[in-house]
Phi, psi and omega in degrees: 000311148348279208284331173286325211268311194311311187299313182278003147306302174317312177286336167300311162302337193276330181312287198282026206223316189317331175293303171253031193265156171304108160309164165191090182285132143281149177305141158307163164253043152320138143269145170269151177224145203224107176254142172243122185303182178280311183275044174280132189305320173095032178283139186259156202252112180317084155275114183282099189257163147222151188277129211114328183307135150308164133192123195257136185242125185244122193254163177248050188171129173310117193258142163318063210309293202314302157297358162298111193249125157236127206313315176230131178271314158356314221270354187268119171285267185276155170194090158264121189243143172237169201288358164223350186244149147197121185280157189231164150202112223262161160211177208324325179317307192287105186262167193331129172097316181329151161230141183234149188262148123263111173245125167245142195265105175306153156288335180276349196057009168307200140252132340276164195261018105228202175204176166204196213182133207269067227285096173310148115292153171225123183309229322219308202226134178219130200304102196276348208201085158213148204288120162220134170238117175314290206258184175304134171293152175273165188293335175289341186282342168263338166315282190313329182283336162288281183325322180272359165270323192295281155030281201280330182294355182236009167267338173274318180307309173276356163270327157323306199291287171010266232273010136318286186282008170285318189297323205286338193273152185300152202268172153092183172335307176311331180229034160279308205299315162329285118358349199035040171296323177252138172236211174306337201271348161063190218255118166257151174233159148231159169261141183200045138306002186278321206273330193266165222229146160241139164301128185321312197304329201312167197271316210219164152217190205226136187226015162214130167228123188233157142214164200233148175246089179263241202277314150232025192236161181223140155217156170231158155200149213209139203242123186213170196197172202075047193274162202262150209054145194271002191260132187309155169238170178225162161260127163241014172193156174220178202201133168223086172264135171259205338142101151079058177049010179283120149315093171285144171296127189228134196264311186207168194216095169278119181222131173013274208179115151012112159298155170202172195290131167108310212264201186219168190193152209237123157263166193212102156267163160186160222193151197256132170213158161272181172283003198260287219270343185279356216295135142123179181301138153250191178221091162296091155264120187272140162236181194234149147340054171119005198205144239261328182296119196223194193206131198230129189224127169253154172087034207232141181234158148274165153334000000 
């Protein structure tokens, strides 16, 4: 009875909590594409990687291989070049926020005679696919780019819509119901802290961990401490991958209070999954505002 109760307390707090807690959408597998004019300045252009991720860049020119240069290779597991392609894969070493300059060179010698490109880190999320284009585009290439813009506009109308009919409808048990959040089957929750890894590397580490499943929504909330450094933290963004790269959507990511050196602290997540999609081991990676420090929990199953 305990345990039941805890759970439809959670779920009552993340309803009502929805009005100020953070979104945190994952990025589409829109690709990005990058034309480089004939006069291009050579301004290197901002991409985003992270580490363990790929992200490969496919050129429409034979690139000079011997001359492709990154700025610290150190910081790199793979840095593969093909005779139009180059994959990158950063690795743990390389931390949050960091930037590495990469520039690559062509074989024809045109304009331009290369480009180069600011490779971001991000814990979590990395630009997986992107399109430099030289020469002229093709019409189909502007067609698809048009279709993944049509895409990414009715996947933001529709999370618009989400958190319209979320603000407008009652908080609490009620506007699960409301929501079609719940079916017969209410909420399960379990604890599983026994079961989950934390990384050495983490910021925190976690001395509770629970989670809930209802009908299509998934939360964990996870209580954590030891944090490393003196400065408070906060979570501003969280990533739930699972079993074979899947991504969970992750809606919102609620926290207590500031962490601080010495103290404990309560995060709250929650990200849309079906029973299908919640299935197998995730991996919850937490990041902080503006600062380089994150927190990595493995193993983590639902209900």
């Amino acid at each position: 009875m305990q345990a039941t109760s805890s759970v439809v307390l959670l779920w009552l707090l993340l309803m009502a909590w929805s009005a100020a807690a953070q979104g945190n959408l994952t990025p589409g597998s829109v690709t990005r594409r990058i034309e480089l004019g004939p006069n291009s300045s050579g301004e290197a252009v901002a991409v985003a990687v992270s580490p363990g991720l790929s992200t490969v860049f496919l050129f429409d020119s034979e690139l000079e291989q011997a001359a492709v240069d990154v700025d610290t290779p150190m910081g790199f597991s793979i840095v593969d070049v093909g005779r139009m392609t180059l994959r990158v894969v950063p690795s743990a070493k390389i931390a949050s926020g960091e930037k590495v300059r990469v520039s690559v060179r062509f074989r024809d010698g045109a304009a331009p005679p290369g480009a180069s490109f600011l490779l971001t880190v991000h814990p979590a999320h990395a630009d997986s696919l992107v399109e430099v284009f030289r020469s002229a585009r093709t019409v189909e290439s502007y067609q698809q780019e048009a279709r993944d813009a049509r895409a990414e506009t009715l996947r933001c109308q529709e999370e618009n819509s989400r958190l319209v009919s979320e603000h407008r409808t009652p908080g609490g048990l009620a506007g699960l119901l409301a929501v079609s959040g719940i079916d017969g089957t209410g909420v399960a929750g379990r604890i599983v802290t026994e079961t989950v890894s934390s990384d050495p590397k983490s910021a925190l580490k976690p001395f509770i961990v629970r989670s809930y499943r209802s009908k299509d929504r998934v939360a964990l909330e996870v209580l954590l401490r030891d944090l490393r450094g003196e400065q408070p933290w906060t979570a501003s963004g969280a990533a739930l991958r699972g079993p074979h790269g899947l991504e969970l959507k992750v809606l919102r990511v609620w926290q207590e209070a500031p962490i601080v050196s010495g103290g404990t602290g309560r995060v709250v997540i929650e990200a849309e999954a079906t029973a299908e999609s919640a299935r197998g081991g995730f991996s919850l990676k937490l990041w902080e505002y503006d600062g380089p420090r994150t927190a990595t929990i493995g193993n983590v199953a639902f209900p």
